[in-house]
C-alpha positions as CSV (number, residue, x, y, z in Angstrom):
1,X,-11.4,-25.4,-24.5
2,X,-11.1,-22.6,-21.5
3,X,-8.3,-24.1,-20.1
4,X,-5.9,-24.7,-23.0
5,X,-6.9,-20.8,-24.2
6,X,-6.0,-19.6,-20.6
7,X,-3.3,-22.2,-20.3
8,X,-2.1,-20.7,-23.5
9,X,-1.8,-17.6,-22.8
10,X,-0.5,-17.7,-19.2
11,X,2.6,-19.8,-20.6
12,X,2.9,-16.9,-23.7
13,X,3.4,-14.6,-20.9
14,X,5.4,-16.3,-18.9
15,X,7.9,-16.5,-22.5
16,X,7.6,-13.1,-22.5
17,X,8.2,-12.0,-19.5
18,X,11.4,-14.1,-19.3
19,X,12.6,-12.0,-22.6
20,X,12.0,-8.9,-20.8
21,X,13.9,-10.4,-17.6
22,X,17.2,-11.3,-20.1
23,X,16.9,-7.8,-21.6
24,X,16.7,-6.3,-18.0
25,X,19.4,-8.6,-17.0
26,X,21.4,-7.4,-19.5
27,X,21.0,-4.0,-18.9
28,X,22.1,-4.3,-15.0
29,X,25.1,-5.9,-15.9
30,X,26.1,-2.9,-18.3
31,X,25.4,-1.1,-14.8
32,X,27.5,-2.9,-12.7
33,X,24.8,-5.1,-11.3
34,X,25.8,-8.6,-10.0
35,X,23.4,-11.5,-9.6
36,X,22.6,-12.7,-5.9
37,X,20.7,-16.0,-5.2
38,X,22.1,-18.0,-8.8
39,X,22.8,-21.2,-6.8
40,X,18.5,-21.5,-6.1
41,X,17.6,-19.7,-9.5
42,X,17.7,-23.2,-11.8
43,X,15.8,-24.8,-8.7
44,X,12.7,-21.9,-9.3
45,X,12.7,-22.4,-12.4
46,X,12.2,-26.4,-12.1
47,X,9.0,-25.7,-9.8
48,X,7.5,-22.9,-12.3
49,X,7.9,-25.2,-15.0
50,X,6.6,-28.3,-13.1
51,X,4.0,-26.3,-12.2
52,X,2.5,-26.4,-15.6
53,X,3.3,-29.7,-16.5
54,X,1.3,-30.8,-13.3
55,X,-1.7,-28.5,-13.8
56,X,-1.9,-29.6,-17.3
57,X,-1.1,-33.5,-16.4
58,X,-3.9,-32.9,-14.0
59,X,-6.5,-31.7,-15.9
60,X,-5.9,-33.8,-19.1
61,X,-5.7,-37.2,-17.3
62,X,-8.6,-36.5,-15.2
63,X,-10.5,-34.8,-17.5
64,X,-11.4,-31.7,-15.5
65,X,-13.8,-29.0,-16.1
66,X,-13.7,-25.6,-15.1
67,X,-15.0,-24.7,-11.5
68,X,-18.7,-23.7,-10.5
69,X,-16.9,-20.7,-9.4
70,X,-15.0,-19.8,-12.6
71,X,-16.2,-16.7,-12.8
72,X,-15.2,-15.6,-9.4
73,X,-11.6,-17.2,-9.3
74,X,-11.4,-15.8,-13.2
75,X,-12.0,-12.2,-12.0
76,X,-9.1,-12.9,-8.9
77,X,-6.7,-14.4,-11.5
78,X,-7.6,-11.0,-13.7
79,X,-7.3,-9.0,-11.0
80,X,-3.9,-10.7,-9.7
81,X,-2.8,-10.1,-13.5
82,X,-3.3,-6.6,-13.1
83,X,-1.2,-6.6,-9.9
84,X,1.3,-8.5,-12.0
85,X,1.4,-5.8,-14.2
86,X,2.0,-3.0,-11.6
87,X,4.3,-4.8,-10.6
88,X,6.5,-5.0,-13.3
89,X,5.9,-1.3,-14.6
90,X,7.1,-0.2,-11.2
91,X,10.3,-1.9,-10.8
92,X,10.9,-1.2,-14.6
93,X,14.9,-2.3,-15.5
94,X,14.8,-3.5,-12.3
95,X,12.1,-6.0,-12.5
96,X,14.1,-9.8,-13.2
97,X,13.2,-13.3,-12.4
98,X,16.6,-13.6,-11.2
99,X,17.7,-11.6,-8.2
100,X,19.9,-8.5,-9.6
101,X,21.5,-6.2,-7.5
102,X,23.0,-2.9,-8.4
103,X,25.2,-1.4,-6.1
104,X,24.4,2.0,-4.5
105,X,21.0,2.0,-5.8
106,X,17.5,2.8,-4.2
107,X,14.8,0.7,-3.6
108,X,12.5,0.7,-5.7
109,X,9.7,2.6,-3.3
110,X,6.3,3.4,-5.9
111,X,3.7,1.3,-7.3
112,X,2.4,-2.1,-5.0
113,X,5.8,-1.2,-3.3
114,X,4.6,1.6,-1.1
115,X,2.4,-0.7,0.5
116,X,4.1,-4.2,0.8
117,X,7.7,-5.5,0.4
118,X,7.4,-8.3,-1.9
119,X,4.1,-7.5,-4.1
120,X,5.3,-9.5,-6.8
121,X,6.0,-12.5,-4.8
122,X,2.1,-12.2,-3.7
123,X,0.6,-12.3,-7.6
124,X,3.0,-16.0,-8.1
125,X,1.6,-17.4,-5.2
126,X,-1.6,-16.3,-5.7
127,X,-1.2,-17.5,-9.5
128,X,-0.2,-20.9,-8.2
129,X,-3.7,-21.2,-6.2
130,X,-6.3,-19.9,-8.4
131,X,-5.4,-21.4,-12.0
132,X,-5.5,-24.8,-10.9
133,X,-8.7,-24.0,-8.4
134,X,-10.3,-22.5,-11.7
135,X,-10.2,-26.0,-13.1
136,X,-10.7,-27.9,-9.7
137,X,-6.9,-29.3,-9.8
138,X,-6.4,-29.5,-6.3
139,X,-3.2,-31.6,-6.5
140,X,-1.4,-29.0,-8.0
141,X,-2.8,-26.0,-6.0
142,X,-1.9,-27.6,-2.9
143,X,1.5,-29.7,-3.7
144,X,3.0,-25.8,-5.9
145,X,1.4,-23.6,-3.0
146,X,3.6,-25.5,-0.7
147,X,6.7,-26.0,-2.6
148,X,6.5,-22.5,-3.7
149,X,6.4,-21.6,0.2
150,X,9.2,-23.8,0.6
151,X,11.6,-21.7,-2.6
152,X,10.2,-18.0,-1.2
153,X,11.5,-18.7,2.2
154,X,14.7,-19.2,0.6
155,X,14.4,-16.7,-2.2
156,X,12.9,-13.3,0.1
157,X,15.5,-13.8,2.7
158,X,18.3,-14.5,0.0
159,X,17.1,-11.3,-1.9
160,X,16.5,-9.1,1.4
161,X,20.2,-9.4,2.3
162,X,21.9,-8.9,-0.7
163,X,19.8,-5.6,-1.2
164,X,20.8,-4.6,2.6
165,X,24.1,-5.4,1.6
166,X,24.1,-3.0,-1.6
167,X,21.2,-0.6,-2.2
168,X,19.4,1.6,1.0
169,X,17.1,-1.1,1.5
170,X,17.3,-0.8,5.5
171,X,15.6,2.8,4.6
172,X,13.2,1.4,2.6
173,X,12.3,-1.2,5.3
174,X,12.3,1.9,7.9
175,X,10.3,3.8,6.7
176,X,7.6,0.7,5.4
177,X,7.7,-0.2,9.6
178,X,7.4,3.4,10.8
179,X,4.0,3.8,8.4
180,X,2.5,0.8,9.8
């Protein structure tokens, strides 16, 4: 029962957020914004969506039951939600699942992004670890925290040199190296 409520409500987020990554999408574009990374994007969105289909193949067919330490990985996953959320009040219109870049524009430099590069990066990988560990599905943890490894080496270096390329990122990187 916990893990189709939880299951639930992560994929009724995920909906959402991808309603507020089209609106944002649509509103760079107005801008003069220009997507970066397309030719990977349908390849992300295979994994994310395998993802779920694993975790819930997983702990369906092997009839799985939450983890002695569900409480503990619940308050991580809660905690990593709230992350999430910073996240994606800081970047605003420029928060997207796809990689949108508008020209001449600065880094986003507030929120988790005063402290780390690529916070948002950090909640999905942290997301595909702990919500199968909550229900012991260890396949999934471990084949989606490698293939997601795999797409963010592809998709950070992809994203880091289209913002060099168009926004003051090389300031932004600066000044994260000069504070370390």
């Amino acid at each position: 029962m916990i893990f189709f409520v939880l299951f639930s409500i992560v994929i009724m987020q995920r909906l959402l957020e991808l309603v507020i990554a089209k609106r944002n999408e649509k509103r760079m574009l107005a801008k003069g914004a220009y997507e970066a990374g397309a030719s990977h994007y349908p390849f992300m969105i295979l994994l994310h969506v395998s993802f779920f289909v694993s975790l819930l193949v997983e702990v369906l067919y092997f009839d799985l039951t939450p983890s002695p330490i569900f409480g503990w990985l619940l308050v991580l996953f809660l905690c990593t939600q709230a992350l999430r959320v910073w996240c994606l009040t800081s970047l605003g219109e420029f928060w997207n699942t796809r990689i949108m870049i508008l020209p001449g524009a600065n880094v986003v430099a507030k929120g988790p992004y005063v402290y780390m590069r690529h916070p948002n990066y950090l909640v999905v990988s942290l997301e595909i670890a702990l919500l199968p560990f909550m229900f012991e599905a260890y396949v999934t943890a471990i084949c989606f925290t490698i293939l997601n490894g795999i797409m963010l080496s592809v998709r950070i270096p992809t994203e880091e040199k289209a913002l060099k390329a168009a926004t003051n990122y090389e300031q932004y990187v600066h000044r994260k190296q000069s504070n370390i």
